[in-house]
Backbone as CSV, one residue per row, in Angstrom:
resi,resn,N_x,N_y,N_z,CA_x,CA_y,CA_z,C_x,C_y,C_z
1,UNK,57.163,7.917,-33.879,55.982,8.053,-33.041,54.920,8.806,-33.846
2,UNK,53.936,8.024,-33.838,52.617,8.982,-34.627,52.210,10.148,-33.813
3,UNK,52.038,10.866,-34.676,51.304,12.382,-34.195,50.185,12.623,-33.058
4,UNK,49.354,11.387,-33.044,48.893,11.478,-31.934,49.442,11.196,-30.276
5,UNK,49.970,10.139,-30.581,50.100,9.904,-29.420,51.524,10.866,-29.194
6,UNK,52.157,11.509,-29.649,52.690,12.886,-29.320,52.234,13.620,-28.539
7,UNK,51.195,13.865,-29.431,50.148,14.856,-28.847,49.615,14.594,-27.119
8,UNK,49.445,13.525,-27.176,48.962,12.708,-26.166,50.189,12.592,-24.964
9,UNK,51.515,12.518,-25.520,52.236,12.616,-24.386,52.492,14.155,-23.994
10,UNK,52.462,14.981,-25.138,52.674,16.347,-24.863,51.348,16.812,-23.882
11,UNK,50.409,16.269,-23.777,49.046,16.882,-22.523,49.456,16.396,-21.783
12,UNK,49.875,14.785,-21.698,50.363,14.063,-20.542,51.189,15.295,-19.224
13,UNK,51.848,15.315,-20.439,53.221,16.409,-19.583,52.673,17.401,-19.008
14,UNK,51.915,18.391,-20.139,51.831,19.451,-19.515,50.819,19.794,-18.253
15,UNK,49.457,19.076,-18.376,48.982,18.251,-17.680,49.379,18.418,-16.100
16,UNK,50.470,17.820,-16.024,51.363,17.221,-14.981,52.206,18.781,-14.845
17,UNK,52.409,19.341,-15.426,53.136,20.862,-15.216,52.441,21.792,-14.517
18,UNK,50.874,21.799,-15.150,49.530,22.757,-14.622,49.401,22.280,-13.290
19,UNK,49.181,20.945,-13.092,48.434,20.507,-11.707,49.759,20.858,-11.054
20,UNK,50.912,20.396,-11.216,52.213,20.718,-10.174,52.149,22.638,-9.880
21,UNK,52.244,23.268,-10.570,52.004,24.659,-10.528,50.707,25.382,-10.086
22,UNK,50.047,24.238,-9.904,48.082,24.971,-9.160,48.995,24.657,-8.085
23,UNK,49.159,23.593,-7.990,49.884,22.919,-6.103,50.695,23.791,-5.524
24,UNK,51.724,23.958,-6.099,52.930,25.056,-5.900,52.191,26.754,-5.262
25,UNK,51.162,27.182,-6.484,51.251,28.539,-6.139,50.009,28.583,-4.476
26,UNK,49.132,27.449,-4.510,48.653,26.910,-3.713,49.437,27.249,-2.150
27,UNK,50.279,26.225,-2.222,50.983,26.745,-1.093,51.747,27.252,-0.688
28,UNK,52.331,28.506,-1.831,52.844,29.735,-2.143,52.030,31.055,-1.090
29,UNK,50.814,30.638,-1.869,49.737,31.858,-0.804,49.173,31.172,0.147
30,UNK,49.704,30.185,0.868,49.821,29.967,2.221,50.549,30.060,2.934
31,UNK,51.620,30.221,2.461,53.052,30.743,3.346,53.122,32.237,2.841
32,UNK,52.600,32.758,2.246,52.258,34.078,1.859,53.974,34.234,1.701
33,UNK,54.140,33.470,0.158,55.495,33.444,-0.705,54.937,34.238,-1.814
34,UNK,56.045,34.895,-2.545,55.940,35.020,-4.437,54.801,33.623,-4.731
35,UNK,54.325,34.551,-5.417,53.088,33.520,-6.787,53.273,33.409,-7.842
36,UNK,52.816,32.437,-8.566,53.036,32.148,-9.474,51.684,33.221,-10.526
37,UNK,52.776,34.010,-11.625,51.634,34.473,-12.238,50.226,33.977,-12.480
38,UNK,49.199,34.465,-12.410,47.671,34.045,-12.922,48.216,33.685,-14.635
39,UNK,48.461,34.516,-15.295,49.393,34.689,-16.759,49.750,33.285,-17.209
40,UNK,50.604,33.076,-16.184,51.574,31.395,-16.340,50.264,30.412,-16.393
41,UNK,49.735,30.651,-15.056,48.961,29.447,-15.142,48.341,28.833,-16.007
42,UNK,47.583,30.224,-16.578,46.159,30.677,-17.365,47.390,29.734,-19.081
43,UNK,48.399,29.970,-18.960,48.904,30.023,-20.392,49.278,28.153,-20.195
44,UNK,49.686,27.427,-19.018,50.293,26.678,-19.263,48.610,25.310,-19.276
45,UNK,47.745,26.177,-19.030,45.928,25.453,-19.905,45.820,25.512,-20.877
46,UNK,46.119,26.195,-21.452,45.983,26.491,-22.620,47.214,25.947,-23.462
47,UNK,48.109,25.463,-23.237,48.926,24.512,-23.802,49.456,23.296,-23.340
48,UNK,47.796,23.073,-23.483,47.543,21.600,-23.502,47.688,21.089,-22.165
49,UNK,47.790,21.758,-21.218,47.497,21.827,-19.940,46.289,21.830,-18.971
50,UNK,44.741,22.239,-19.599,43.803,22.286,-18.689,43.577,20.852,-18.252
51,UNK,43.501,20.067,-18.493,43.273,18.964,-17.381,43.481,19.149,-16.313
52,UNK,45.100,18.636,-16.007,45.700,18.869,-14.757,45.714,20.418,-14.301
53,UNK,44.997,21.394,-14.819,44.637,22.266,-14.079,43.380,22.758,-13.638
54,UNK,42.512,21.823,-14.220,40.787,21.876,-14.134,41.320,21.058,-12.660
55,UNK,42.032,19.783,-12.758,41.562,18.544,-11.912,42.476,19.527,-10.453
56,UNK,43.667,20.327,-10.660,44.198,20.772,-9.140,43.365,21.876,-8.822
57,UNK,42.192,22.876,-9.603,41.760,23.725,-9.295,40.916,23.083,-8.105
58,UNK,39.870,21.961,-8.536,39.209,21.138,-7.626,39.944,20.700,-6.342
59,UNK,41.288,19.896,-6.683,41.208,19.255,-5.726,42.174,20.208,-4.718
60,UNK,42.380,20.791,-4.811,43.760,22.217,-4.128,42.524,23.547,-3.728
61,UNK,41.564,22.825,-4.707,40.369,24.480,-4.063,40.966,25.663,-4.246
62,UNK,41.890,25.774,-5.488,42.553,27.327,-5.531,41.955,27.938,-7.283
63,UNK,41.838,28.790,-7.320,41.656,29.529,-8.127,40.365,29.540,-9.051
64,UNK,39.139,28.480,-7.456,37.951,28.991,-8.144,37.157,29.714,-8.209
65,UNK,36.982,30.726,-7.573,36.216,31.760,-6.961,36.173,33.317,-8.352
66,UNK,37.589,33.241,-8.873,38.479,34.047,-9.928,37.329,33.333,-11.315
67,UNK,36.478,34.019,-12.191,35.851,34.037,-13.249,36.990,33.949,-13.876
68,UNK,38.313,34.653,-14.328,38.893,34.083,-15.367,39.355,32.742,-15.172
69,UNK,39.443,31.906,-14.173,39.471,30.512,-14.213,38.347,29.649,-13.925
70,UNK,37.141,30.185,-13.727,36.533,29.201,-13.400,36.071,29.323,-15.105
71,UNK,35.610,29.846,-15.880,35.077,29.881,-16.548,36.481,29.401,-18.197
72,UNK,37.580,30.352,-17.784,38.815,30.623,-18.685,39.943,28.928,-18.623
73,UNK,39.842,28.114,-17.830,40.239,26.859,-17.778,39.287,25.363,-18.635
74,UNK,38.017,25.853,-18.411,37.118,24.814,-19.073,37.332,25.400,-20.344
75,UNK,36.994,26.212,-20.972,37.373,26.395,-22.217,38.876,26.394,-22.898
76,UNK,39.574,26.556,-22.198,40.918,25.859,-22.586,40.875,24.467,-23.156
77,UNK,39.688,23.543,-21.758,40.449,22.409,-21.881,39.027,21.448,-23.244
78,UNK,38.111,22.813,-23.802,37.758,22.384,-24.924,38.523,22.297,-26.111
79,UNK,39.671,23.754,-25.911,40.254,23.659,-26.928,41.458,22.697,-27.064
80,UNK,41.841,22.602,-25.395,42.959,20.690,-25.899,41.855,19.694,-26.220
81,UNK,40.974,19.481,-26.401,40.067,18.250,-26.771,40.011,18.593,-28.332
82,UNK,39.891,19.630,-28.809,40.139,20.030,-29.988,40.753,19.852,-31.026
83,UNK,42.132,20.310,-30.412,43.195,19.831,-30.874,43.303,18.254,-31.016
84,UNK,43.149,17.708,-30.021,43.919,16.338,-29.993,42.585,15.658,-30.981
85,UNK,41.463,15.799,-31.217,40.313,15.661,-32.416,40.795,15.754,-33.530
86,UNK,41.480,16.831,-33.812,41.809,17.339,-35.052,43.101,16.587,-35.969
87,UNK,43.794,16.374,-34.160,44.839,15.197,-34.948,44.281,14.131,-35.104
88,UNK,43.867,13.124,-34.438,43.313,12.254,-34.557,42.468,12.042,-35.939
89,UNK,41.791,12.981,-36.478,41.138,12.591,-37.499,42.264,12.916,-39.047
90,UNK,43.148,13.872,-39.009,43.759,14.141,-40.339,44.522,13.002,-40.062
């Protein structure tokens, strides 16, 4: 498998990890359960995760109000665009 599309399944995934875990802690602090660290979240955008956590912040309406995500998720998900650039071109 070429390096990109690695890459490409590895966002896929994680992606799909972030948005499942916006959802989760979502209705965690609606049943006013344990949360999921800010920490976790914040970390699982940043590896290669902000998509699906830009796209559940929107659509779950959780964790936008919080400057370290409204602001700390888009720049994550410059730096997965980054990355996956960087492979793509070497």
């Amino acid at each position: 498998m070429n390096p990109l599309r690695l890459a490409a399944l590895l966002t896929a995934l994680m992606s799909l990890a972030a948005f499942a875990a916006f959802g989760a802690d979502k209705r965690f602090a609606a049943k006013k359960m344990r949360r999921i660290p800010e920490r976790t979240l914040l970390l699982l955008c940043l590896l290669m995760g902000a998509s699906g956590g830009l796209l559940a912040m929107g659509l779950f309406r959780h964790k936008t109000r919080k400057p370290k995500f409204r602001f700390g998720v888009p720049v994550c998900l410059a730096l997965n665009i980054a990355v996956l650039v960087i492979i793509a071109v070497i």
